[in-house]
LOTORVEX-376952 format. One line per 2 residues: their letters; for each residue x, y, z of N, C-alpha, C. Coordinates in steps of 0.05 Angstrom, whole numbers, padded with zeros to 5 digits, m for minus. Example, Ala and Ser with C-alpha at 12.3 -4.5 7.8 and 13.67 -1.06 7.14 Angstrom:
// residues 2
as = 00264/m00114/00156/00246/m00090/00156/00264/m00066/00156  00257/m00045/00142/00273/m00021/00143/00258/00001/00157 .
END
This chain:
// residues 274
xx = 00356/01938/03761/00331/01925/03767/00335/01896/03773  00326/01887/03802/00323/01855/03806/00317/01835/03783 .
xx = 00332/01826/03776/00314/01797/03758/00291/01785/03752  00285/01783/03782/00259/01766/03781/00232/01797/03775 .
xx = 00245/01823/03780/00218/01839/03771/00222/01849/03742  00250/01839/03733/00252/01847/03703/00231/01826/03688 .
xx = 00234/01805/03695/00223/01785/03680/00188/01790/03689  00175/01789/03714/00153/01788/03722/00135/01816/03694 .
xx = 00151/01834/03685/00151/01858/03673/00148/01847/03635  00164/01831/03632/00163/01829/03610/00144/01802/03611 .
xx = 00131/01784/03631/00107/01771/03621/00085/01792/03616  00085/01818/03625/00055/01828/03640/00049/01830/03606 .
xx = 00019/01843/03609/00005/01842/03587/00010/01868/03574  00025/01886/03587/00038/01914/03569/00058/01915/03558 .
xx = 00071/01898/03563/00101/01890/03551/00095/01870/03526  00078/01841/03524/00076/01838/03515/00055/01850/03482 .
xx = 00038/01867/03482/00027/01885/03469/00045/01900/03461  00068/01905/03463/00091/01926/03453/00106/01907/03434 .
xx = 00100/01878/03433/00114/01854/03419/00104/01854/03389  00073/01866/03399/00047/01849/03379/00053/01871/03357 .
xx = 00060/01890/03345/00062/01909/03328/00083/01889/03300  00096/01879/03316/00119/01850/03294/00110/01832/03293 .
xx = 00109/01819/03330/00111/01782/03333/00080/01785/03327  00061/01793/03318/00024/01786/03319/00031/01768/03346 .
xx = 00004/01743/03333/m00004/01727/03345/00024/01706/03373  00047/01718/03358/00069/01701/03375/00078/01712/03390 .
xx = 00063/01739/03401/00083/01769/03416/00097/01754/03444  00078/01730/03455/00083/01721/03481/00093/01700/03474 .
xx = 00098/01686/03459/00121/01672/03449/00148/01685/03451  00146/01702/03438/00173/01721/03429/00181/01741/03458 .
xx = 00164/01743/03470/00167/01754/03502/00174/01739/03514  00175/01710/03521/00187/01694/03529/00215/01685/03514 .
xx = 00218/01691/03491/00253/01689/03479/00266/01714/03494  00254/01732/03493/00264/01761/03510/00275/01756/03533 .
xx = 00253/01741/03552/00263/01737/03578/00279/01715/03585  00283/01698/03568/00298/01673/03566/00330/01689/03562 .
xx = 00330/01700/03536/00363/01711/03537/00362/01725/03561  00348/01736/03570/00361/01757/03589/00369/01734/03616 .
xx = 00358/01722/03616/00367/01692/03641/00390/01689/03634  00389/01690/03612/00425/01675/03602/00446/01691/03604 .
xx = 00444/01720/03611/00471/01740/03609/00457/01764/03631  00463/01750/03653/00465/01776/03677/00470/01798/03683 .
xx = 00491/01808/03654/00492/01834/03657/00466/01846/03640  00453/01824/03630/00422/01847/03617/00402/01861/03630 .
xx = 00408/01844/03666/00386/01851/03684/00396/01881/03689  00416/01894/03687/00412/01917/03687/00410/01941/03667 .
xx = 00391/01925/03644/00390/01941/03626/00372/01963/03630  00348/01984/03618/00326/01991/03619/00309/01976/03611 .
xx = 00284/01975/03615/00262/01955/03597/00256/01969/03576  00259/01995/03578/00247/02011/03548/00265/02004/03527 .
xx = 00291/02004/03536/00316/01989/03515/00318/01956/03505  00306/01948/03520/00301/01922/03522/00283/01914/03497 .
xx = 00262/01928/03497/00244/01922/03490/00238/01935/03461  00253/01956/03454/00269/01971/03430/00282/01956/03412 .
xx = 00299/01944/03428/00327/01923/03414/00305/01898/03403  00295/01884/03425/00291/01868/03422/00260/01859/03399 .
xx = 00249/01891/03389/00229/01893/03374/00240/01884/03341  00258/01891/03345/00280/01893/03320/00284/01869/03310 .
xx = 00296/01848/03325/00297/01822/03318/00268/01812/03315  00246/01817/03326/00222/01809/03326/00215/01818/03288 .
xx = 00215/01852/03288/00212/01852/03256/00222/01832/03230  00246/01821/03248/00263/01811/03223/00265/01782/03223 .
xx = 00238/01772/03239/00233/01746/03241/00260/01731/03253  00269/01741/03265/00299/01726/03278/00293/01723/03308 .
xx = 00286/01693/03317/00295/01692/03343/00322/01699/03359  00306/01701/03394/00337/01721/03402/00338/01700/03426 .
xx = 00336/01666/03424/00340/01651/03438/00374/01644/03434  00391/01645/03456/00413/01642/03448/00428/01614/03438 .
xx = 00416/01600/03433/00413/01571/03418/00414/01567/03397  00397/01596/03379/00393/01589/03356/00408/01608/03343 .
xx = 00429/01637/03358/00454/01636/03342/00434/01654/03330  00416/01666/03323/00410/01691/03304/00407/01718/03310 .
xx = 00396/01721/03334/00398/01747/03343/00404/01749/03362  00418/01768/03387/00426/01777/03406/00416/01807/03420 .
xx = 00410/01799/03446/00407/01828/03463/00444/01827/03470  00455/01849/03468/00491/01853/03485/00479/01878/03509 .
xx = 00487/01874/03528/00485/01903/03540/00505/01916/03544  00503/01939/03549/00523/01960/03543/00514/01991/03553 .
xx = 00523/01997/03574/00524/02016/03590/00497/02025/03602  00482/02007/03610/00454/02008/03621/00430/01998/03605 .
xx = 00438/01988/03577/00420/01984/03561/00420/01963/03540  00407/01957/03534/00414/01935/03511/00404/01940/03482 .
xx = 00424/01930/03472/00429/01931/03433/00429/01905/03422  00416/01910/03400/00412/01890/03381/00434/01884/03370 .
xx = 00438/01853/03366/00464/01854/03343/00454/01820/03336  00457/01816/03306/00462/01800/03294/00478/01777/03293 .
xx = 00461/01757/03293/00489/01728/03296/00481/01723/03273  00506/01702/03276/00517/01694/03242/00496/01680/03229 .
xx = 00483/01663/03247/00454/01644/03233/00440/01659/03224  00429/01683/03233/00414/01702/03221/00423/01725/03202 .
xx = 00447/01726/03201/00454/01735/03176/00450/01708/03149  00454/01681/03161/00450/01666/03142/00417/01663/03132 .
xx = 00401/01664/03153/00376/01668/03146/00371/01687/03120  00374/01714/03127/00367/01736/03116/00372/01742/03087 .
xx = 00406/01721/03082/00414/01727/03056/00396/01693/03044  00390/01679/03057/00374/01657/03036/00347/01672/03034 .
xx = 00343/01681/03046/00310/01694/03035/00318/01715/03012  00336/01734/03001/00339/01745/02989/00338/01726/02955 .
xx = 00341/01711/02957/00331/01692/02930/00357/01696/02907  00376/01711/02916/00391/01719/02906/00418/01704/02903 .
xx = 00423/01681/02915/00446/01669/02924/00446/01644/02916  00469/01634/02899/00471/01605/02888/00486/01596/02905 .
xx = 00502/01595/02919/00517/01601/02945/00539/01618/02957  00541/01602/02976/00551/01629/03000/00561/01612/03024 .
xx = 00579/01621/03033/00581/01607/03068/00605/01635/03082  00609/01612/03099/00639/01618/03116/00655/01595/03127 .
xx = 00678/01593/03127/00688/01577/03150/00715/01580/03158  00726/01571/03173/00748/01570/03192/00778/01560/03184 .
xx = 00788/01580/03179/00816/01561/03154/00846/01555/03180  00849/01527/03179/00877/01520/03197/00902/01532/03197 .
xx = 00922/01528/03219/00940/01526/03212/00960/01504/03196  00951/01486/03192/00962/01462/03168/00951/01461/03148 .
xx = 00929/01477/03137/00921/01477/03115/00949/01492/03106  00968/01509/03113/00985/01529/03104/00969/01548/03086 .
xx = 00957/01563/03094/00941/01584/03072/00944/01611/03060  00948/01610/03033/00950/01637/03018/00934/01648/03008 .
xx = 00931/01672/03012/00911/01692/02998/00917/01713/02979  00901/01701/02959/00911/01726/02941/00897/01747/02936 .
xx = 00895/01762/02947/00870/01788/02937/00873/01799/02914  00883/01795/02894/00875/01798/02865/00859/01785/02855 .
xx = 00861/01751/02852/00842/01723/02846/00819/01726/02862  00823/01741/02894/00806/01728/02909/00806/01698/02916 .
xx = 00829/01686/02914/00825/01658/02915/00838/01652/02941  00832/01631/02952/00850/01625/02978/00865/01597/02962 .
xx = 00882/01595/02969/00905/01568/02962/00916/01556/02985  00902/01531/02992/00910/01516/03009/00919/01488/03010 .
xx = 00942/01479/03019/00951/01447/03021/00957/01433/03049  00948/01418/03045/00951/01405/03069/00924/01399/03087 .
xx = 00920/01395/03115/00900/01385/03123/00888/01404/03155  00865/01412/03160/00857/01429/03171/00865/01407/03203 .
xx = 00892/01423/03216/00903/01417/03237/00911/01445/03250  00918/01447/03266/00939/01462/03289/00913/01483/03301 .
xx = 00921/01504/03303/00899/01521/03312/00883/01543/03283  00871/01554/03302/00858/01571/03269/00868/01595/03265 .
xx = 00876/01600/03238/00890/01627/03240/00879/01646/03224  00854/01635/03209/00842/01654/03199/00809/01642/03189 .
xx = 00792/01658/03175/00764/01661/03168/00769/01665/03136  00754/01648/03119/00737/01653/03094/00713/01653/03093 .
xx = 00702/01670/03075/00675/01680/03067/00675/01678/03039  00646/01680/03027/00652/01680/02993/00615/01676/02995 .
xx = 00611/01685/02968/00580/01680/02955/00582/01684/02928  00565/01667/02912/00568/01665/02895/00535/01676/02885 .
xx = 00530/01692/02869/00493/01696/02861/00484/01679/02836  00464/01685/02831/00450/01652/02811/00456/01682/02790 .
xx = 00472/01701/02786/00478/01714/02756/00513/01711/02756  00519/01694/02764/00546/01678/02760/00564/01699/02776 .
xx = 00561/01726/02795/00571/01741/02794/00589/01729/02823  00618/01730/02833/00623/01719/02853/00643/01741/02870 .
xx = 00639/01737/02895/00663/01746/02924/00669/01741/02929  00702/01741/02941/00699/01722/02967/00726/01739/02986 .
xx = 00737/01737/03012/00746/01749/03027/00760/01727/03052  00779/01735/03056/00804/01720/03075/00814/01738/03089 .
xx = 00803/01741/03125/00814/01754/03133/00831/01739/03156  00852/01746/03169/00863/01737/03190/00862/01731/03225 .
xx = 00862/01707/03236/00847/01706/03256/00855/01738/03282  00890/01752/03260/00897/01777/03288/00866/01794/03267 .
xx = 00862/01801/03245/00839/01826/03238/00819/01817/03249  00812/01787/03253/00776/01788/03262/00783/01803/03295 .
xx = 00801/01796/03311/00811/01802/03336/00811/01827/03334  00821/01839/03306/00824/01869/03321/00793/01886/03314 .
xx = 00781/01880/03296/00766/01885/03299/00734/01882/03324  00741/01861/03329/00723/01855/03351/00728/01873/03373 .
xx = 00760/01878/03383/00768/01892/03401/00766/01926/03398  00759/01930/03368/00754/01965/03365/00721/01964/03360 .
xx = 00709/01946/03364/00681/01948/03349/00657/01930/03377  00672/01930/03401/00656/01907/03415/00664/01917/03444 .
xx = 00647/01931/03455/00665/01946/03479/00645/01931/03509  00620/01911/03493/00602/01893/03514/00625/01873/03526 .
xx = 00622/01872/03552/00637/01853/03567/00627/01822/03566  00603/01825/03559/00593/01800/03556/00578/01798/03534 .
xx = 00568/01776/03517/00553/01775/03494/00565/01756/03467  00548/01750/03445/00559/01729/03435/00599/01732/03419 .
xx = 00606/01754/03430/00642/01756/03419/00659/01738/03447  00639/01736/03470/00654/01722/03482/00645/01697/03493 .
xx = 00620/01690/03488/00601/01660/03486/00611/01642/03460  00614/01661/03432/00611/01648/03412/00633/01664/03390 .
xx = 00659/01655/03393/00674/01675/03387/00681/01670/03350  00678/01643/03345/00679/01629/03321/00654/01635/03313 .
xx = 00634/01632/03312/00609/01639/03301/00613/01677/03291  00622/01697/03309/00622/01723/03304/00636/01726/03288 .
xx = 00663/01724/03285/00684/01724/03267/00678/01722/03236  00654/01691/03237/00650/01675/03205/00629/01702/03195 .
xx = 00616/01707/03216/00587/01730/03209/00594/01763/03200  00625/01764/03219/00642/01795/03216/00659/01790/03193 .
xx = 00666/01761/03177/00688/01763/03150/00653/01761/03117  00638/01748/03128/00620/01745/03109/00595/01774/03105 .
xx = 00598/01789/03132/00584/01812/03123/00600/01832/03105  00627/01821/03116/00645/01849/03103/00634/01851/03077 .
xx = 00636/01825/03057/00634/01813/03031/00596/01823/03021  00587/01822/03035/00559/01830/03032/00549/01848/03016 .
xx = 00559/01869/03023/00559/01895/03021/00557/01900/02975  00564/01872/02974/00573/01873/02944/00552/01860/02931 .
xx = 00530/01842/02952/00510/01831/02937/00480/01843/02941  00460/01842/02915/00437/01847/02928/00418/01848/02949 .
xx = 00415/01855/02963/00404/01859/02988/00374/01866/02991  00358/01853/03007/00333/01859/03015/00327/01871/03033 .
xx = 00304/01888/03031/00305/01916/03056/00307/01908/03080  00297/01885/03083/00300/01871/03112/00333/01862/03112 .
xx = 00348/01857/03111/00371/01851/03099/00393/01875/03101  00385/01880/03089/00394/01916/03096/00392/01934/03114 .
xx = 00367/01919/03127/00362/01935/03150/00380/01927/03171  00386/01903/03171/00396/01885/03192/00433/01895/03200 .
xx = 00435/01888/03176/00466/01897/03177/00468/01921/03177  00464/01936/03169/00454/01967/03186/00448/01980/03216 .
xx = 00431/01963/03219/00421/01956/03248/00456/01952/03268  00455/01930/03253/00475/01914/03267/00508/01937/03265 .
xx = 00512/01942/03240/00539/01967/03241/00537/01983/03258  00508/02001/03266/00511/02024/03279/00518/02015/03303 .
xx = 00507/01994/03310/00512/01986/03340/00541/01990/03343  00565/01971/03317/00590/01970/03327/00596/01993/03330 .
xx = 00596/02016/03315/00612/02043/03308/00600/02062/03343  00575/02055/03345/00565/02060/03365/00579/02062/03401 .
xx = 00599/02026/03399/00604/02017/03413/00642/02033/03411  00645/02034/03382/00675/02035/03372/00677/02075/03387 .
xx = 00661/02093/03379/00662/02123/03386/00654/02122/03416  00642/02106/03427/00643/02094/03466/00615/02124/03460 .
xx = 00606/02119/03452/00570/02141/03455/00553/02123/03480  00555/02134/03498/00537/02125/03529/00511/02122/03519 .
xx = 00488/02093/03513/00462/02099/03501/00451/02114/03517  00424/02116/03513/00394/02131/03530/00396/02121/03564 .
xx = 00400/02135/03580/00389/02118/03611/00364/02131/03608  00343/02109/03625/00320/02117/03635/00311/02108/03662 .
xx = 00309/02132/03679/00302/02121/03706/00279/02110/03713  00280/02081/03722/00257/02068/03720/00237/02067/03750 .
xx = 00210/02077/03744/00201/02080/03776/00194/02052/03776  00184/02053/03812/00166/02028/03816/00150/02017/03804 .
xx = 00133/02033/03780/00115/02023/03761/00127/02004/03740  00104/01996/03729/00114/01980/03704/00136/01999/03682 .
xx = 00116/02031/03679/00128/02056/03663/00121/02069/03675  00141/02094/03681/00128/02122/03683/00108/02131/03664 .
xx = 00098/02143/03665/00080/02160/03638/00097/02170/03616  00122/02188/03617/00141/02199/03610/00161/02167/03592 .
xx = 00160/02151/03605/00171/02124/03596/00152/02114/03570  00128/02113/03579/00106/02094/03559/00103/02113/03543 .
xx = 00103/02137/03540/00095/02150/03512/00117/02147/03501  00143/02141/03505/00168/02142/03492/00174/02118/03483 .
xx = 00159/02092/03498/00162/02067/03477/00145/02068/03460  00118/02075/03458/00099/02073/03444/00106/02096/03420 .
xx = 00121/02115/03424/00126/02125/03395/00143/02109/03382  00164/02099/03394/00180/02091/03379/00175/02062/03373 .
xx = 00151/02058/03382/00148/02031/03373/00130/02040/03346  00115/02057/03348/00106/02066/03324/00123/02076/03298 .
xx = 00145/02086/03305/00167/02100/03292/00171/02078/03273  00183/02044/03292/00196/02034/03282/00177/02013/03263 .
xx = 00145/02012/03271/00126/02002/03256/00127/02007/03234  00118/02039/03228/00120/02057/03200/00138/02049/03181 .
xx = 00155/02044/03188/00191/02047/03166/00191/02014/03166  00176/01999/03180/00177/01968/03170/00155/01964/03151 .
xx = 00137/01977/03155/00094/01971/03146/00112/01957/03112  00121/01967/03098/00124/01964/03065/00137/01940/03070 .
xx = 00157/01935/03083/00173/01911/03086/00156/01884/03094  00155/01887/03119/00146/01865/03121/00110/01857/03125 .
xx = 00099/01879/03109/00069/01873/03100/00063/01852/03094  00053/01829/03102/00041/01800/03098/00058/01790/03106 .
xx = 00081/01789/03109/00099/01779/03125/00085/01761/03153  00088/01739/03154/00080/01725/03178/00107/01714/03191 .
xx = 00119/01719/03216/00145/01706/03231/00129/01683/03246  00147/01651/03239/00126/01642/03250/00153/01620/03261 .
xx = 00151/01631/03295/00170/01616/03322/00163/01587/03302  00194/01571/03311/00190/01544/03308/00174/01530/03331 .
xx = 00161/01507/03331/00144/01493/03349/00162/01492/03383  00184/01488/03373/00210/01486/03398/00205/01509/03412 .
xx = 00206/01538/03396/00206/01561/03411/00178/01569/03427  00165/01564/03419/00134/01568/03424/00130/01546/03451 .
xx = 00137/01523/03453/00134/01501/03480/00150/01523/03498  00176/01525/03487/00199/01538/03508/00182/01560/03523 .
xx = 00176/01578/03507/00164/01601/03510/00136/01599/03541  00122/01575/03528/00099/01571/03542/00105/01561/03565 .
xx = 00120/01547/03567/00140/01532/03599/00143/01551/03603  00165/01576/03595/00171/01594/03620/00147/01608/03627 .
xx = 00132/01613/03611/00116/01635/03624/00092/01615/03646  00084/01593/03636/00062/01571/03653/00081/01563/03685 .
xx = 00097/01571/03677/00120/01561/03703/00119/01585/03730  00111/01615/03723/00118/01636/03739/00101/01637/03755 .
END
C-alpha cells in the first residue's frame, strides 16, 4: 500500500475510533504516533492496516508511546505485517509503576573496565576505566524487600540472540542496537521480580513476538481492497479489538494514558498539516 494512502487511512475517523477503546480522549493523538513511526521505517508501508492497528493497540493499552524518540514502544514489520515489541524505556516505565523496585537499571560494561563475572555472587568485578569498545551488558534490580538480581551477559550472547530472535530487517535492533541489548539483558532478570499484569503482559507480548520471529511463522496477510476495509476486514478488527478490550477491562480500569504535551502538538501538526 502507497504511503501517502496508508497514512490518509489512519487519520480517517474509523481508524481512529479503533484507537479510542485504550487511547479515550487521545485516540487521535496516538493515531498520529502510529503514523509518525510508520514515516520513519518504510518497510511498515507495506504492512496491513488491520496489523497495524492490532500491534499498535497494544502499546496504546500499556500507555507506551510508539514515537520512535521516546524509545518505548515499536511497530517492526515482518513479512507483511507489523508487531509490537518493546523498547527498553518502556520496559523501564512499566517496572517503575510496579511500586516494587528500590532499584534497577542496565548499562554497558567496557573493554578496560577488564570485567569478571561471577555467576555464583552475581557480582560483576571490574578495574580500570570504561574505554576500548563494549564487550558486554549488565542488568540488576534490587526490590524495596531487600531481595536482589543481577545478570552479565556478553556483547557475542546479546548478538546471538538478537540474530536467533530478530528476523525484521529493519527496526529498533538496527536503529538502536545499545538500547535493545540493555532491555534483552534486564528482561532476562525480570522474570524473578514481581510483576504487574500490565507488565506481564508486555514482556509476554513482546517474547511471543521473538519466538514468533525465531520458528520464521509467516503472520496473518490480508488482502486489502480499495476501501478503507473490506467488510470481511472490519468485523475482524472490531473483534479483536474487542477481544483485546475484554482481557485488558480489569487492568487498566481507571487507568487514564495521558500523551505528554510534546506528543499531543506533534500529533496535531501532523494531522493539521494533511
Amino acid at each position: 500500500m502507497a504511503k501517502n494512502q496508508l497514512i490518509a487511512q489512519l487519520k480517517s475517523d474509523e481508524v481512529v475510533a479503533q484507537f479510542e477503546a485504550t487511547a479515550g480522549q487521545h485516540a487521535k493523538a496516538f493515531a498520529g504516533e502510529v503514523a509518525i513511526s510508520i514515516m520513519g521505517n518504510p518497510a511498515l508501508e507495506k504492512a496491513t492496516l488491520s496489523s497495524i492497528i492490532v500491534e499498535a493497540t497494544k502499546a496504546s493499552a500499556l500507555g507506551l508511546s510508539l514515537l520512535p524518540s521516546m524509545g518505548e514502544a515499536y511497530l517492526v514489520p515482518y513479512k507483511g505485517a507489523a508487531q509490537f515489541q518493546l523498547g527498553y524505556k518502556g520496559l523501564i516505565q512499566l517496572a517503575m509503576r510496579s511500586g516494587q523496585m528500590k532499584a534497577f537499571g542496565a548499562v554497558p560494561v567496557y573493554e578496560g573496565e577488564n570485567p569478571k563475572w561471577d555467576k555464583y555472587t552475581q557480582e560483576l568485578i571490574h578495574e580500570g576505566e570504561e574505554t576500548g569498545q563494549v564487550v558486554g551488558y549488565y542488568a540488576f534490580f534490587e526490590l524495596v524487600t531487600g531481595f536482589r538480581k543481577a545478570e552479565y551477559w556478553s556483547k557475542k550472547r546479546v548478538e546471538d540472540h538478537k540474530n536467533k530472535f530478530s528476523k525484521s530487517k529493519s527496526g529498533p535492533w538496527s536503529t538502536d542496537f545499545e538500547a535493545m541489548a540493555l532491555k534483552t539483558v534486564l528482561k532476562s532478570i525480570l522474570q524473578y521480580a514481581p510483576k504487574s499484569t500490565e507488565m506481564a503482559r508486555a514482556i509476554a507480548e513482546d517474547t511471543e513476538v521473538e519466538y514468533t520471529q525465531a520458528k520464521d511463522i509467516t503472520p496473518f496477510e490480508i488482502e486489502q481492497a480499495p476501501e478503507l476495509f473490506s467488510s470481511v476486514e472490519q468485523a475482524s478488527i472490531s473483534e479483536t479489538s474487542k477481544s483485546e478490550q475484554t482481557a485488558n477491562e480489569d487492568v487498566f480500569a481507571g487507568q487514564t494514558i495521558e500523551p505528554t504535551t510534546d506528543q499531543i502538538n506533534l500529533a496535531d501538526e501532523f494531522f493539521g498539516g494533511m
